[in-house]
C-alpha positions as CSV (number, residue, x, y, z in Angstrom):
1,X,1.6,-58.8,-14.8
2,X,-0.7,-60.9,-12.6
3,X,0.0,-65.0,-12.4
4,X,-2.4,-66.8,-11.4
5,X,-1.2,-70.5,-10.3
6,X,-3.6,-73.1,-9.5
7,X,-2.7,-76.6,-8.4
8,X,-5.2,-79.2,-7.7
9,X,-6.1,-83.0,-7.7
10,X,-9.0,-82.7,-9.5
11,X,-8.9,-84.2,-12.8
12,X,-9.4,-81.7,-15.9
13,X,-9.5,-83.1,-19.8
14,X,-7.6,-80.9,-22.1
15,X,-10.7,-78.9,-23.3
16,X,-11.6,-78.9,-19.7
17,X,-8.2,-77.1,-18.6
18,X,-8.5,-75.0,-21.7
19,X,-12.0,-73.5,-20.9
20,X,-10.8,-73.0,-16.4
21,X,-7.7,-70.9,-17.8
22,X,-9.6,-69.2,-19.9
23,X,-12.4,-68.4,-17.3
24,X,-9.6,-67.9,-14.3
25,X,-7.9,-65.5,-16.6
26,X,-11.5,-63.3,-17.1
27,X,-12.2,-64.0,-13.6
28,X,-9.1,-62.5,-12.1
29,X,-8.8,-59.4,-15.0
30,X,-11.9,-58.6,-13.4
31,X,-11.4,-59.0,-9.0
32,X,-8.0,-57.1,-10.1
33,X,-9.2,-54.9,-12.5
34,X,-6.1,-55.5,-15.0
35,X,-6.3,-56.3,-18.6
36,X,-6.4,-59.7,-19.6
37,X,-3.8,-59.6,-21.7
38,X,-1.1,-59.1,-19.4
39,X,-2.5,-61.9,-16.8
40,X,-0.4,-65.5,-16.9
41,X,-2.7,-68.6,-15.4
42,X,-0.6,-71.7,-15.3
43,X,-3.1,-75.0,-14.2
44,X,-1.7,-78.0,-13.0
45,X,-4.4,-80.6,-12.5
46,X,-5.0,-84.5,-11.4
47,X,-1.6,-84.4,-8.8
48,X,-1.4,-86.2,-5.6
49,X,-2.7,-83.5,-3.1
50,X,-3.6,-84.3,0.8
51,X,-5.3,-81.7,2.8
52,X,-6.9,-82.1,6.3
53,X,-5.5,-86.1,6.3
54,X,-7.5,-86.7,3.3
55,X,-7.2,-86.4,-0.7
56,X,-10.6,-85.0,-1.0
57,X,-11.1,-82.0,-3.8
58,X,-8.3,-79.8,-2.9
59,X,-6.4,-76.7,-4.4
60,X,-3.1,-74.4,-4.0
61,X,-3.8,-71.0,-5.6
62,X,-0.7,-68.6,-5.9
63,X,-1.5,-64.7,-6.8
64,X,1.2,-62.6,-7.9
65,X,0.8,-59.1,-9.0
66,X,3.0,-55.9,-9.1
67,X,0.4,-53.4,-6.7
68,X,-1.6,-56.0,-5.2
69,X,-3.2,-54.4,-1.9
70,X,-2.7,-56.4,1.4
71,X,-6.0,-54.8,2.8
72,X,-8.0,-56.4,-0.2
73,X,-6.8,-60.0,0.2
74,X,-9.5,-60.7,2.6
75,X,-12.1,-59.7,-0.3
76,X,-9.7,-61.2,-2.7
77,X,-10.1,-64.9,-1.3
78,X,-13.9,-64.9,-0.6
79,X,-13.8,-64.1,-4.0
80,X,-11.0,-66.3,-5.2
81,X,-12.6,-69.5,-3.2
82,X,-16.3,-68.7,-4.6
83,X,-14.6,-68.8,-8.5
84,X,-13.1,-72.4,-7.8
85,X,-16.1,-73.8,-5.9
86,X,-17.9,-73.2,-8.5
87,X,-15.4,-73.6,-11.4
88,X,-13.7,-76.8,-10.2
89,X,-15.7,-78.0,-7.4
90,X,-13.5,-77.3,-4.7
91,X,-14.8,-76.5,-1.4
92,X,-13.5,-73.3,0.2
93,X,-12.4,-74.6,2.9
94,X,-10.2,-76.9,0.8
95,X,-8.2,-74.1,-0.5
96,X,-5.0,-72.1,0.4
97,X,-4.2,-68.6,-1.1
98,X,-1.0,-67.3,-1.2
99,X,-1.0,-64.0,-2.6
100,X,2.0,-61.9,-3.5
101,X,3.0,-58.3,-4.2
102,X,5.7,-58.1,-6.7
103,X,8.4,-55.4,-6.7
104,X,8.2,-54.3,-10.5
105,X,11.9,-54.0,-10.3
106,X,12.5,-57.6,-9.3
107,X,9.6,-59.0,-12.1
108,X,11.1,-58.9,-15.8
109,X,9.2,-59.4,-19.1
110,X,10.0,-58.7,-22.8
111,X,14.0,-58.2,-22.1
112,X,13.3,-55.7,-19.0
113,X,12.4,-55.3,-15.5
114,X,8.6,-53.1,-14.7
C-alpha cells in the first residue's frame, strides 16, 4: 500500500503529470520492492512553494508504506532525491522527505483494515 505524495512548483502539462506518475510509480515499486499495483502516487504541481527564502525549483515528497524500514530511509532519499532531480529538475537539496511507516491496522482499503 505505498503512497507516494509529491508537491512541487514546478509546472507539469497534463501528459507531463501523466508520464512523472507513471514513472514515480515504477520508480518507487522498484526502491521498495512492492508491486506496482498496490502503489498510490498523488502529484500536485505548479503551487506557490518557498524554500531557503526563495521560490526556486522545489518539492515536498511524502512516503507512506505499511513495513517501511527506518534504517533504509537514508538510502531511500539519496535515491528518492536522484529520481526527482532527474525527473522534474529539482535539486536535492531543494527537497524534503517525510517518510512514514503505516500500522496496517490503522490503513484501510477495499472495506477493511491490512
Amino acid at each position: 500500500m505505498p503512497y507516494f505524495k509529491i508537491e512541487t512548483n514546478q509546472k507539469l502539462d497534463n501528459a507531463g503529470v501523466e508520464k512523472f506518475s507513471r514513472d514515480a510509480s515504477a520508480f518507487l515499486s522498484g526502491l521498495l520492492d512492492k508491486p506496482q499495483r498496490v502503489i498510490m502516487v498523488s502529484v500536485v504541481h505548479s503551487i506557490a512553494m518557498m524554500f531557503n527564502e526563495n521560490t526556486s525549483p522545489t518539492a515536498y515528497l511524502e512516503i507512506k508504506s505499511i513495513g517501511l524500514i527506518p534504517e533504509k530511509c537514508p538510502e531511500y532519499a539519496k535515491a528518492v532525491c536522484g529520481f526527482i532531480e532527474t525527473a522534474i529538475n529539482v535539486p536535492s537539496d531543494r527537497v524534503y522527505i517525510d517518510f512514514a511507516d503505516i500500522n496496517g491496522n490503522m490503513f484501510g482499503w477495499n472495506k477493511q483494515t491490512f
